[in-house]
N, C-alpha and C positions, 0 to 999 in steps of 0.2 A: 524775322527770326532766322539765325542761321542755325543748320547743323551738319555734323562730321558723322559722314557712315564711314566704317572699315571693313575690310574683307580678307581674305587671303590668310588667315592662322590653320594651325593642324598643327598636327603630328607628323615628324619627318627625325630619320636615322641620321645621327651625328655624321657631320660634312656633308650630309645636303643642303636643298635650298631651299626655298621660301618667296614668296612675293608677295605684300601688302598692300592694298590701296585704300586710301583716302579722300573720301569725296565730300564739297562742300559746297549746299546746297542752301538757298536764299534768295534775295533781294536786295539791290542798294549797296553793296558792300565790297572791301578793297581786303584782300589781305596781304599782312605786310611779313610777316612769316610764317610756315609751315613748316612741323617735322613729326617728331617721334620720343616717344619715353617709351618707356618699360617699368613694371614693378612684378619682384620676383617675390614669391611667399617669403615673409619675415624680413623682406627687406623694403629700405624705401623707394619711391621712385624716382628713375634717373633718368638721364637725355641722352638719347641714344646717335640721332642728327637732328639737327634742325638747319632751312632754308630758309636767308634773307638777304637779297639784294643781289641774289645769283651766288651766295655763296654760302655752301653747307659746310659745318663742323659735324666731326663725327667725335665719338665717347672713344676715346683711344683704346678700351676694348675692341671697338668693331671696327678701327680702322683698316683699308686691307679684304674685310669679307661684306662687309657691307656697303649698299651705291644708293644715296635718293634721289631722285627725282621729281621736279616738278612739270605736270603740263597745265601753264595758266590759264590755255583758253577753255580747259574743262573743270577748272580749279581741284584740281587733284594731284594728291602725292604720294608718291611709290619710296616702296623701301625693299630692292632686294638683298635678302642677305643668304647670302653664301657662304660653304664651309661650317654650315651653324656646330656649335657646340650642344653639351647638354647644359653649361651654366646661361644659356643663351635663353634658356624655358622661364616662359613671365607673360604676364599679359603685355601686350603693346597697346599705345594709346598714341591717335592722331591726336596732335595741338595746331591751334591756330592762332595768330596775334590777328585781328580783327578788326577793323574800321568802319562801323555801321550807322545809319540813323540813331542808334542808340549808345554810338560814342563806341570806345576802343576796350575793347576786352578780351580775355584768353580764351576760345571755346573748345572743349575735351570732346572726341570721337568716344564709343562705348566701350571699349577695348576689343582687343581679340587675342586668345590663347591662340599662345604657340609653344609647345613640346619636343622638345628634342632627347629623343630617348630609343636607343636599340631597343 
């Protein structure tokens, strides 16, 4: 069984920052991408970066204020984002594409608020 913990949300004043991690934690398993969505109240949820094969896309909103990272040998991935906005406030949610004993799946981190508001 794998799972995605996150960390890193609050509350922080328009043009600060932020740092998120993602960690995932199991047995037997490859992952072949990692990133980030967000869903904002009343809206859907969208892809903010995701990493695959060494190389991240960002959501052209956050290109610029935001940087991910992965470090593989702790299977974790970072999302700083900098400059935040107030339309920037949504839960964030780790994704992972997944390669396990029990064949290839998407698995979701639990989210974490993040607020950006003087």
């Amino acid at each position: 069984q794998v799972q995605l913990v996150e960390s890193g949300g609050g509350l922080v004043q328009p043009g600060g920052s932020l740092r998120l991690s993602c960690a995932a934690s199991g047995s037997g398993f490859s992952i072949l991408a990692m990133g980030w969505y967000r869903q904002a109240p009343g809206k859907q949820r969208e892809l903010v970066a995701v990493t695959s094969g060494g190389i991240t896309n960002y959501a052209d909103s956050v290109k610029g204020r935001f940087s991910s990272s992965r470090d593989n040998a702790k299977n974790t991935v970072y999302l700083q984002m900098n400059s935040l906005k107030p339309e920037d406030t949504a839960v964030y949610y780790c994704n992972a594409d997944i390669f396990s004993p029990l064949g290839r799946r998407a698995y979701w981190g639990q989210g974490t608020q993040v607020t950006v508001s003087s």
